[in-house]
N, C-alpha and C positions, 0 to 999 in steps of 0.2 A: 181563410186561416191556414189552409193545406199549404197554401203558397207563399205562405208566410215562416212556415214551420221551414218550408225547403229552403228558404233563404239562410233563415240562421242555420240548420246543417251546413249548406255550402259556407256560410262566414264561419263558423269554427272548425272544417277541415282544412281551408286555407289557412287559418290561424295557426293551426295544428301542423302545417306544413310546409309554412315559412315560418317558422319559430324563430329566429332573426329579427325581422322586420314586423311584426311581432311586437317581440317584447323591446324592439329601440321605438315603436308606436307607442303600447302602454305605457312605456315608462316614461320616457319625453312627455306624454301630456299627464300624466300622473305629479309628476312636479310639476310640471307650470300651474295645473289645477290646483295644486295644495300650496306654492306660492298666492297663488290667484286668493283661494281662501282663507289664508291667512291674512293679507292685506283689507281683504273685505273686513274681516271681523278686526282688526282694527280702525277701517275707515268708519266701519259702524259705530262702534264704540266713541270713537272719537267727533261725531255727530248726533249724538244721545248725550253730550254732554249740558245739564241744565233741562236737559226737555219733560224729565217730571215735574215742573213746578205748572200748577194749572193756572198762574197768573203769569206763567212767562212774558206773554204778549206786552203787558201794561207794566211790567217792572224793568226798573233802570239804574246804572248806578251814576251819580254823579262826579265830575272832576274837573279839575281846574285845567284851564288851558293859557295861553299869554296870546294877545293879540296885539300888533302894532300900533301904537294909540294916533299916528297918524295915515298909514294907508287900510288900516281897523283887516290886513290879512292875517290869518292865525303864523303862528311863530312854530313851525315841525319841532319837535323834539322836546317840547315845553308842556306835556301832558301828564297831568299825574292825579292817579286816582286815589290819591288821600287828600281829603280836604276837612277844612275845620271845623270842630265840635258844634257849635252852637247852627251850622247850617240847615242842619233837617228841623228843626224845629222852628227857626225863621221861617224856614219855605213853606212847613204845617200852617202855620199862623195867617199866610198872606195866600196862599193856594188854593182853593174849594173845593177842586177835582182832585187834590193828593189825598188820597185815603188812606196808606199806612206808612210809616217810615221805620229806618233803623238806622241806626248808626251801626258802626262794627271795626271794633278793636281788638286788637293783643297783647300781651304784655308776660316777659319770664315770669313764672313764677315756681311757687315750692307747695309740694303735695306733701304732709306728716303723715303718712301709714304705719300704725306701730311704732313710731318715732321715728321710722327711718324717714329719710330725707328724700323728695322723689323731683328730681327738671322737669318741670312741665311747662307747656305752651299754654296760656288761659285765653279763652275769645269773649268779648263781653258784647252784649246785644241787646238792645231794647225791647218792650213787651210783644212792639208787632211784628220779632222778626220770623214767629210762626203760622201770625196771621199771612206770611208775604210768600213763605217758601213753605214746601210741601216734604219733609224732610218727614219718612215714615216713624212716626212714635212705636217702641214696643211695650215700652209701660210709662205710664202717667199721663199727663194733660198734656194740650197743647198752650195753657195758659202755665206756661211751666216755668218762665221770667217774671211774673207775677210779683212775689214776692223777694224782698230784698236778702235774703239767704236764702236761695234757692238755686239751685245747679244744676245741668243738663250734662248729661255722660254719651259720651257714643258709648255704642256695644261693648268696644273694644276696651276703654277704659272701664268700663263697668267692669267685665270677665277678668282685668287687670286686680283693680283694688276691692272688689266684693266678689267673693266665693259663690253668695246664692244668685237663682237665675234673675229676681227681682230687687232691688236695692233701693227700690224707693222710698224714701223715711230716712233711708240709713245716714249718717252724718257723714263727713267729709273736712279735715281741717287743713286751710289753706293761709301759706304766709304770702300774704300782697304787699310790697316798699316793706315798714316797719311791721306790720301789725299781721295777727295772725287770728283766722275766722274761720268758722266751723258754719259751712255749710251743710243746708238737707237737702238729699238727691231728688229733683223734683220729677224727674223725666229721665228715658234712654233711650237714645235715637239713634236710626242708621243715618249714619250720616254722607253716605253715597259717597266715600273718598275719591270713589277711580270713575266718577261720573257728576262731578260738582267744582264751581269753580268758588266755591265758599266752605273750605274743609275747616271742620273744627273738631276738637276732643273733648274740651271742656267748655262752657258757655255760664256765664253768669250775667245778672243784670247790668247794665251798661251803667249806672251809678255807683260803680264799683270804683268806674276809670278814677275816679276823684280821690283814692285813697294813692294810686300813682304818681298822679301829677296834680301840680299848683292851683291853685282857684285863676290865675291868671292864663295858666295856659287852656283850662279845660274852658273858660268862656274868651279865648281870642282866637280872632280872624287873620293872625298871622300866625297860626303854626299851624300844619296841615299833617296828622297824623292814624287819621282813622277813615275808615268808610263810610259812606253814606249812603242807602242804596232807598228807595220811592219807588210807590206803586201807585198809580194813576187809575182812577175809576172807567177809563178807556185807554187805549193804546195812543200814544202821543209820536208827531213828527218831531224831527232831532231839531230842528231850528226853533223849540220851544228854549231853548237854551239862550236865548235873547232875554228871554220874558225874565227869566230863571234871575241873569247876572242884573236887570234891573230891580227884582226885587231886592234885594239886597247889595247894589250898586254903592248905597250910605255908608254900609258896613265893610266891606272890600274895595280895595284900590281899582276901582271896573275903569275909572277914567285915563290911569296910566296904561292898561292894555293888560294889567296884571291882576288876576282874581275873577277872570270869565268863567263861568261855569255852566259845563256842558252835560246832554245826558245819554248814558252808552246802554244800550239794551241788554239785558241779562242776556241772552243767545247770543250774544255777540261776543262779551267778556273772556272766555276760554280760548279765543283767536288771536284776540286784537294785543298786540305786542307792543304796541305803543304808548300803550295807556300803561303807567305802569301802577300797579296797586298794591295792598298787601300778599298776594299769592299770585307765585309768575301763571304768568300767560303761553298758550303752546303756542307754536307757530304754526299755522294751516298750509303753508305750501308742502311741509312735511308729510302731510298723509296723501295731499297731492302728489307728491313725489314719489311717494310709496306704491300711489296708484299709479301712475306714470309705469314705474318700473312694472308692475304686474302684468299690465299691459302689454309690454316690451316683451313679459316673457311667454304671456300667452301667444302673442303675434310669434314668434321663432316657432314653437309647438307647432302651433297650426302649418305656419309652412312647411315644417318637415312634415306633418303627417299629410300634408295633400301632396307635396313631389315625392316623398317617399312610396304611397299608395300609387300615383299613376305612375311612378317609375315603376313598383313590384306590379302593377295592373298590366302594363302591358305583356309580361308572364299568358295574361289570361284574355286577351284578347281574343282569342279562337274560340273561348269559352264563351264572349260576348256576340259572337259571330253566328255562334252554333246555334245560341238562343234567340236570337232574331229572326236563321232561317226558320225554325220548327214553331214562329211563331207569337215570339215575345215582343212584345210590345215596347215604346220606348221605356212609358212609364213605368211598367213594371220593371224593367231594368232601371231605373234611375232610384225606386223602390226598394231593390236589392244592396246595390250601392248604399246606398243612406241608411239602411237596416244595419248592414255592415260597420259603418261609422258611430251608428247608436250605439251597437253591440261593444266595440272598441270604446269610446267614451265613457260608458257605464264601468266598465271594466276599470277604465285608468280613475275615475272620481273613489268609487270604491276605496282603491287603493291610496288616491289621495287623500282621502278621509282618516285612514288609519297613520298616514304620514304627517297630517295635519295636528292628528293628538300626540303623536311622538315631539312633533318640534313644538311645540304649544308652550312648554316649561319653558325652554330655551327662549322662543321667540318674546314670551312675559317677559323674562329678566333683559332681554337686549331693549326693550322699549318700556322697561319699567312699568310695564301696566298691569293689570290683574283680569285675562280676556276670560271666559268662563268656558269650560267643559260641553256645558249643555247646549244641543242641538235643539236651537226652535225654529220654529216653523217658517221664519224669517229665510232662516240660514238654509234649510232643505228647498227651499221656492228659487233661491240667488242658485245653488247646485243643479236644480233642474233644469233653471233658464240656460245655466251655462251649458250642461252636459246639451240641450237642443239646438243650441246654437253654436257648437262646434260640430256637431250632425251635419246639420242643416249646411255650413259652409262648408266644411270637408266633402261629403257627400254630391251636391251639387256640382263642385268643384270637376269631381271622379266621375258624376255621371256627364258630364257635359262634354269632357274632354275622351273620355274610352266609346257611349254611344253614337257619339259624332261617328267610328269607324263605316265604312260598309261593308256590309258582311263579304260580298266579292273580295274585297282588296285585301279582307283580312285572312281569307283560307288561303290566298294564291304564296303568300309568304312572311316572313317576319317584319313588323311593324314595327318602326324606326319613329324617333322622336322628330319633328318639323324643326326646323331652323328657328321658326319664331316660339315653338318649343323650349327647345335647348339655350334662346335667348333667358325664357322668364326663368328655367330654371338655375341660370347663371347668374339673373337678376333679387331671386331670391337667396342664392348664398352670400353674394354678397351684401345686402342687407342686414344677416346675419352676423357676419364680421362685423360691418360696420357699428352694429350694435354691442357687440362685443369689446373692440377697441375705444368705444364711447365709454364705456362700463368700467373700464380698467384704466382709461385717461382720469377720469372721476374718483376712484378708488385712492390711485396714487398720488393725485392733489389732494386728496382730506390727509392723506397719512402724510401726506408732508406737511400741511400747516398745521395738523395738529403736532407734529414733533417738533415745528418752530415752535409751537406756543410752550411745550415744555419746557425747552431749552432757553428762549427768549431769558435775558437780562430785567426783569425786573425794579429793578433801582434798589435791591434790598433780598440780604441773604436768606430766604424760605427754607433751605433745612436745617433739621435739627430746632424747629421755633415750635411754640407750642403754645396755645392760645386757652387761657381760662374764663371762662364765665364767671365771675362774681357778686351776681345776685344783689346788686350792690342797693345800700339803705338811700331813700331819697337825700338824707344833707349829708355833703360834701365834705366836711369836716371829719364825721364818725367812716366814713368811705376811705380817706384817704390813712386815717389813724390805722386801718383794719388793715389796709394795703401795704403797710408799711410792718405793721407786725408780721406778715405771710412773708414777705420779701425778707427779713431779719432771719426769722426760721429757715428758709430755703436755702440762702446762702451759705448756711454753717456745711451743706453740700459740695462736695469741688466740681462733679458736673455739673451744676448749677451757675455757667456763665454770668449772665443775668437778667434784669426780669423789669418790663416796663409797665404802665398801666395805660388805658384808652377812653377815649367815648364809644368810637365807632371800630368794629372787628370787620372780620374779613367775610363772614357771611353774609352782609346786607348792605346795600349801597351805602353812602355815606351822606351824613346830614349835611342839607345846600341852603344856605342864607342870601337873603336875598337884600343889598342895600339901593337904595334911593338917589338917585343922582341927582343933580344939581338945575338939571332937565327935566326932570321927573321921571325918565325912564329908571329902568330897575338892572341892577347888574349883579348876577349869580357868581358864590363863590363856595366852592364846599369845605365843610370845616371839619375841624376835629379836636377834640379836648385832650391832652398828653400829660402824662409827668415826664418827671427831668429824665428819665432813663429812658423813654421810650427810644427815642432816636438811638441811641448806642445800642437796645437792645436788636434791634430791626438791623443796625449798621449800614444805616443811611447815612450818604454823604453832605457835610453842608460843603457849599462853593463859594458861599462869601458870610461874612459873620461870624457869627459863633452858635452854639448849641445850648441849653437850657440848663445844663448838666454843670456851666461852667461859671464861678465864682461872680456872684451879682448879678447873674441875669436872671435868675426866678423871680420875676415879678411879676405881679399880677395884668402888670398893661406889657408884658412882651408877649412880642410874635411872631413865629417865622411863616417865612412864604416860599409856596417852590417856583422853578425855576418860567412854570408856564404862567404865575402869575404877574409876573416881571416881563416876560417876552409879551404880554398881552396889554399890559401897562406901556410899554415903552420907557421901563423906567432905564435909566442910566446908572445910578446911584440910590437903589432898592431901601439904603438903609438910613436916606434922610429923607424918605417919602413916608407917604400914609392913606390907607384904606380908603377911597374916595365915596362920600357918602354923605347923605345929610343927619343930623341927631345925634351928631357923637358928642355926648355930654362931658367928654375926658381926651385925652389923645391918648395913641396908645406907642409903640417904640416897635419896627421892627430891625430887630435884633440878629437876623440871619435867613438862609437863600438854601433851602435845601436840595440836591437834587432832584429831578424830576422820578417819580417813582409812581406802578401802576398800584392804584387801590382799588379800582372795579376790572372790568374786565379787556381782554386786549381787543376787544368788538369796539370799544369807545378811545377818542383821545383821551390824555392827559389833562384835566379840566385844571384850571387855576384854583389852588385849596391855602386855606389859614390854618397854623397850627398855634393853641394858644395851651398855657397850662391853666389860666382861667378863662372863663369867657368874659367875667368883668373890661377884659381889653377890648372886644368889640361890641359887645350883647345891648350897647347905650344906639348904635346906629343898626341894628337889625331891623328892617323890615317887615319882612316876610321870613318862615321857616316851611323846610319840605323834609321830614327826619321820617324816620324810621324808630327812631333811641332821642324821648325827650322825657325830661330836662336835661340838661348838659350835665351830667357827672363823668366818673370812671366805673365805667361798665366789663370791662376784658382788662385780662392780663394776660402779655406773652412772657415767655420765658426761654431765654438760647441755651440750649445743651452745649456742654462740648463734649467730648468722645468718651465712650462707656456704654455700655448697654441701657439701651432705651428701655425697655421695660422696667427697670430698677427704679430708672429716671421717674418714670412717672409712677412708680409704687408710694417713693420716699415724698413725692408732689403731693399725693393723695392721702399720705399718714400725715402730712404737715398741714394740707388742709383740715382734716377731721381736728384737730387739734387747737385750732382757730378758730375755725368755723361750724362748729359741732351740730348747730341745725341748721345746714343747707349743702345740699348736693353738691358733690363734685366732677365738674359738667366740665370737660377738655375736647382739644381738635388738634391736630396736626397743622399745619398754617398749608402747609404744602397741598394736603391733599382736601381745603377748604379752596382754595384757588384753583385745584382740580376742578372742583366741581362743577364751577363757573363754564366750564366747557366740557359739562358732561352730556348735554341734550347732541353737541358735535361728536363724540365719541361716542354713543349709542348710535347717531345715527352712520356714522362711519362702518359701525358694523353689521347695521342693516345694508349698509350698501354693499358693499362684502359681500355679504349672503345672497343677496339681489343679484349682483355681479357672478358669484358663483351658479346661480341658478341658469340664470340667461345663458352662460358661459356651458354648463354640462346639459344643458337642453340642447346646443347651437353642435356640441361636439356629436352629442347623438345622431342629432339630422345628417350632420358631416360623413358618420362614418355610416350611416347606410345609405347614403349618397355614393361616394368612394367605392362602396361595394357593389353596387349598382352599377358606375360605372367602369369597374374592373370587369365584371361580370359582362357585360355587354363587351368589351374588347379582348376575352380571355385568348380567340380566335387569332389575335394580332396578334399578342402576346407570346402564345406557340410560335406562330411564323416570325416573328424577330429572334427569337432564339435559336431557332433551327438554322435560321440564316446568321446567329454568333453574338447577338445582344448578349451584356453581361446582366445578372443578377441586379446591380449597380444602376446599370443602363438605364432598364424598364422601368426600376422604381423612379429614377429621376424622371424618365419622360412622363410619366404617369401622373406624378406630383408638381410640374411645371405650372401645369393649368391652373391648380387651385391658387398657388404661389402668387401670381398675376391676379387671381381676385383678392386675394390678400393686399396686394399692392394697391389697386383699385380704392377697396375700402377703405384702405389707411388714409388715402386720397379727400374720401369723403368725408372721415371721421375728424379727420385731426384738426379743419376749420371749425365745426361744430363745438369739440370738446373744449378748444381753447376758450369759445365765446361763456360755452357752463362754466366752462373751471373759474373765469374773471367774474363771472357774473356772484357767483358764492362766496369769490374771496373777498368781494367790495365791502360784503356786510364785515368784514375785518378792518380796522384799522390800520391793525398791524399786521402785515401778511407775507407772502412771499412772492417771489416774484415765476413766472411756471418757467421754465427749461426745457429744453429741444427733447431732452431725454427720458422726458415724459410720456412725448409723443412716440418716442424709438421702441423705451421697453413698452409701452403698450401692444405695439404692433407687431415687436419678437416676441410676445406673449403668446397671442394671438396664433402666430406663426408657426411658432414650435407647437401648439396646439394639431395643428393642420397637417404639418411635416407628419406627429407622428400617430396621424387617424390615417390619412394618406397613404403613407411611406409604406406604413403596417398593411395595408389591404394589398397594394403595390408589390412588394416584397414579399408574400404570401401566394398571387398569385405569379409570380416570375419565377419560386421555386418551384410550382406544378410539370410534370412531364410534360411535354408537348406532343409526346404522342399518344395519348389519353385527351388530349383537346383537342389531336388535327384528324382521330383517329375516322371520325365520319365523313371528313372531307370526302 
């Protein structure tokens, strides 16, 4: 213990006396540590998702897939986790081993608190969906769907609409389509938002959906709109999805290749990006990536604190000399070293700790998540591991390379770095660049495709548009009558451009119908329900035809088509062709060719879409439905501003609504910044890269500049004698700074094949992208540069102003 105590004296008078290198030590690995720990507690987080349910193993969700009905290979891109109502309970009926099911749907709805009007999201759910999931109750049963007025509250909505801490009994009046129903609060549950890939606020019995939608839609096999998730009395192989699509092969078109149904395991669902469902999916290379980068910046850390130690170690080489003659052993010297490296790492975790809860707000809000405050024991075990295995390398590293000396060679005079030395440590700066100008290749590609995707042309002017939610009554009739009254009232505005109605808005994919070929294969096309103003309101182009808006063409069988469903067609003459399909009980007239415009995202093409004001023009050859928003009504209304102050704008929107619409919320979006959205997971993560990139980046300048001073330090000697012999100020710093320049050039060498292969590789998942530029690669690397220049230049120039006779003065 005596010689353990001597060691940490000696590690803290050296600390104490290279205060320097030092604090470019703590602090370099102080942020890589607190980088480090923050990506953990999001990669944690983000692998805790789903894992409290104690039937995870055996629970599944189901979804449809399309399979070639002659080489029977599945069709990429054709996955969707909504399938139709009546499917869980066929598979109940014919299954032995399925022990509980649910369905699980949504639908707007309207909360009356005090008669105020409140937008709410409603989820409905069948009795076993608590038997299935483990969603902690804070009061009432778990038999809390039980009954046919009965409602489940998260926390959150409880502390919302009831003041006391218990609300159960309490009533609750909701407006569902037409009719309006007083619910009692059966249960309140946490509902694990930032740890579940099944979030809901509200939850009522899934014989609810019936008051939404038609007896047709809620018992058919062609519209796929809700969830269906099974739990299996054992954990099932995915190729039970055979069994699955024959059970119900009579009722689903399984012979055309359309209506397979496959099964996706809950721990799977919060990753899988392909499946698309009711609630997006995250992407998993993303916290890969995150890890990646952590990585990146722990690796830079560590090299600077091992060349930096045995650059300032060899200072104390005499020190290591002294202690071997009188005696020291190796171990104990490789002992001291590693104490040292302990001592330093404790140091720098500490402080990462306290940096880690500074950025923590920040780092929530750029990843949207909610990481928690408290340290568990999880989190203290992953800190320890780390802090001993940056010891353990650092250390080893210092004892292998300073013990190796012998004690002879080292008292006789100053101990110089090896050739194969001064290689690795040439080899790890640049690495560091190299990593650096990867970082900043990267950086600069997202910020350029994301300001293409701002700028990009959409087919359709997004400012100044404004999109309402209309809560609209299931028949079409009293819908369009209502819509027509609001539109009257808004106009007497002169801001008030004008103002169209929809089925499908800009927040959720758009409904894709599926018709029947004459082959039997099946051809997708996505549709949308319109009035006559939509198109004017939007100031979309038609390119051949006419518009809806103009004298005789509101009819019920007109339709337009854009321009990809024509270039997919081969048609020549768009507007004496027709919809190819079987079951069309009527014909229908297409009437015009709109331009091509994005309704999902720029990640996807332009898919071929029908624009109809009724669906009676095509709803007789429908197929199949994959929606989001069914039955076909007008659901959203936008509305074009012209110039005035916005806020007024939607003052006067909101007092014209209340005035119409007196029981139901007035629920508005910006069109602009709902399109935003759509690539907000790339602009969050762009600014984690950012952060990543600046971490890396002032970890890599730390190492640099006690590098630089190191090797100023070691040439101070030169430095005298080229002055004295007439070098300018000028001179020195430039000779000085040459060296590092060349690994600069080196790295860029390395990096810029690399970067190009990421930057293509990320921009592929785009449709629409950009193309990368030379200049990418240039400013990266004057990044970089300038960085170098002036940690370098600064040490350089610092030591070229010293006297030279105060550094030659021992000669």
């Amino acid at each position: 213990m005596g010689l353990y105590k001597s060691h940490i004296t000696v590690a803290f008078r050296s600390m104490k006396k290279y205060k320097f290198y030092a604090t470019v030590n703590i602090l370099g690995l102080a942020l890589a540590i607190s980088f480090v720990f923050l990506s953990y507690l999001f990669i944690q987080n983000e692998l805790s998702f789903d894992q409290f349910h104690s039937k995870k193993d055996r629970t599944y969700r189901l979804y449809g897939y399309a399979m070639d009905p002659d080489s029977r290979a599945i069709i990429d891109g054709d996955h969707n986790g909504c399938t139709p109502i009546p499917l869980a309970e066929d598979l109940a009926e014919h299954i032995p081993n399925l022990e509980y099911y649910t369905r699980l749907g949504s639908v707007g709805g309207t909360v009356l608190k005090n008669n105020i009007p409140y937008d709410e999201v409603i989820a409905m759910a069948d009795s076993g969906f608590f038997e299935m999931f483990d969603f902690p109750i804070v009061h009432g049963g778990k038999n809390a769907l039980g009954a046919p007025a009965s409602i489940v509250l998260s926390e959150q909505k409880a502390a919302k609409y009831f003041e006391m801490l218990n609300p159960v009994g309490q009533s609750l009046e909701l407006i569902l389509g037409d009719s309006a129903v007083t619910f009692l609060v059966a249960a309140v549950v946490d509902n694990k938002k930032n740890n579940s890939s099944l979030p809901f606020d509200f939850l009522i019995p899934f014989e609810r959906m019936k008051m939404v939608t038609s007896y047709e839609t809620y018992n058919s096999y062609d519209v796929s709109f809700t969830e269906t998730w099974v739990t299996f009395d054992e954990p099932q192989s995915l190729d039970v999805s055979d069994m699955l699509s024959k059970v119900i092969g009579d009722k689903m078109d399984v012979h055309s290749g359309k209506g397979m149904v496959g099964i996706q395991p809950l721990t799977d669902v919060h990753y899988d990006s392909q499946i698309q469902g009711m609630y997006p999916a995250a992407n998993p290379k993303k916290a890969w990536i995150l890890g990646g980068l952590s990585v990146i910046v722990l690796i830079i850390a560590l090299m600077n604190f091992v060349t930096l130690s045995i650059g300032h170690s060899l200072h104390r080489v005499k020190e290591i000399g002294l202690r071997k003659i009188f005696g020291g052993g190796r171990s104990s010297l490789k002992a001291q070293l590693m104490l040292e490296s302990l001592m330093i790492s404790i140091i720098s975790s500490v402080i990462s700790l306290a940096l880690t809860f500074y950025f923590l707000p920040a780092f929530n809000s750029l990843i949207e998540g909610a990481l928690d405050h408290a340290i568990l024991v999880s989190h203290l075990g992953f800190m320890v591991l780390l802090i001993f295995l940056i010891s353990a390398v650092t250390g080893m590293i210092q004892a292998f390379v300073l013990v190796s000396f012998k004690p002879i060679s080292v008292l006789k005079g100053p101990v110089l770095f090896t050739k194969k030395g001064s290689l690795a440590t040439q080899g790890v700066v640049v690495f560091q660049f190299t990593m650096a100008v990867l970082l900043v290749i990267g950086t600069l590609v997202i910020h350029q495709q994301m300001n293409f995707i701002q700028s990009k042309d959409l087919g359709f002017d997004q400012n100044r548009l404004i999109e309402i939610t209309l809560h609209t009554s299931e028949r079409p009739e009293l819908a369009k009558r209502s819509i027509q009254r609001y539109k009257t009232l808004i106009a007497e505005n002169p801001i008030i451009l004008s103002a169209g109605a929809s089925m499908n808005g800009f927040r959720e994919p758009w409904t894709q119908l599926s018709f029947k070929q004459d082959d039997e294969s099946l051809r997708d096309y996505f549709f949308n329900q319109v009035d006559e103003d939509y198109l004017k309101t939007m100031n979309m182009g038609i390119v051949l035809g006419e518009a809806f808006n103009t004298a005789g063409s509101i009819l019920p069988t007109n339709i337009i088509v854009n321009e990809s469903l024509v270039k997919k067609m081969g048609w020549e003459n768009p507007l004496d062709e027709q919809i190819p399909g079987q079951g069309f009980s009527r014909p229908h007239r297409i009437i015009g060719v709109v331009k091509d415009f994005h309704y999902g995202s720029l990640h996807e093409e332009i898919k071929p879409l029908i624009l109809a004001t009724d669906p009676v023009a095509i709803q007789s050859g429908i197929f199949g439905i994959s929606t989001y928003v069914w039955p076909p009504n007008l659901y959203t209304m936008v509305i074009r501003l012209g110039p005035g102050d916005l806020i007024d704008a939607v003052d006067y929107l909101e007092h014209s609504w209340e005035k119409t619409h007196p029981h139901k919320p007035f629920t508005f979006n910006f069109v602009d910044e709902m399109l935003a959205s759509k690539y907000a997971d790339e602009v969050r993560w762009r600014k984690v890269t950012n952060i990543a990139s600046a971490f890396a980046i002032i970890v890599a300048w730390l190492g640099l500049l006690g590098l630089s001073r190191l090797s100023v330090q070691r040439r101070v000697k030169e430095i005298g004698i080229r002055k004295v012999l007439g070098s300018s100020v000028f001179g020195i710093t430039q000779k000085l700074s040459t060296h590092y320049l060349m690994l600069v050039g080196i790295a860029s060498m390395l990096a810029w094949p690399i970067g190009w292969w990421m930057a293509n590789h990320w921009l592929d998942s785009f449709t629409y992208r950009i193309n990368i530029s030379a200049t990418v690669f240039g400013l990266s690397s004057l990044a970089v540069l300038l960085i170098t220049i002036c940690s370098v230049g600064f040490q350089g120039y610092k030591a070229a102003l010293a006297n030279p006779i105060d550094v030659l003065r021992t000669e």
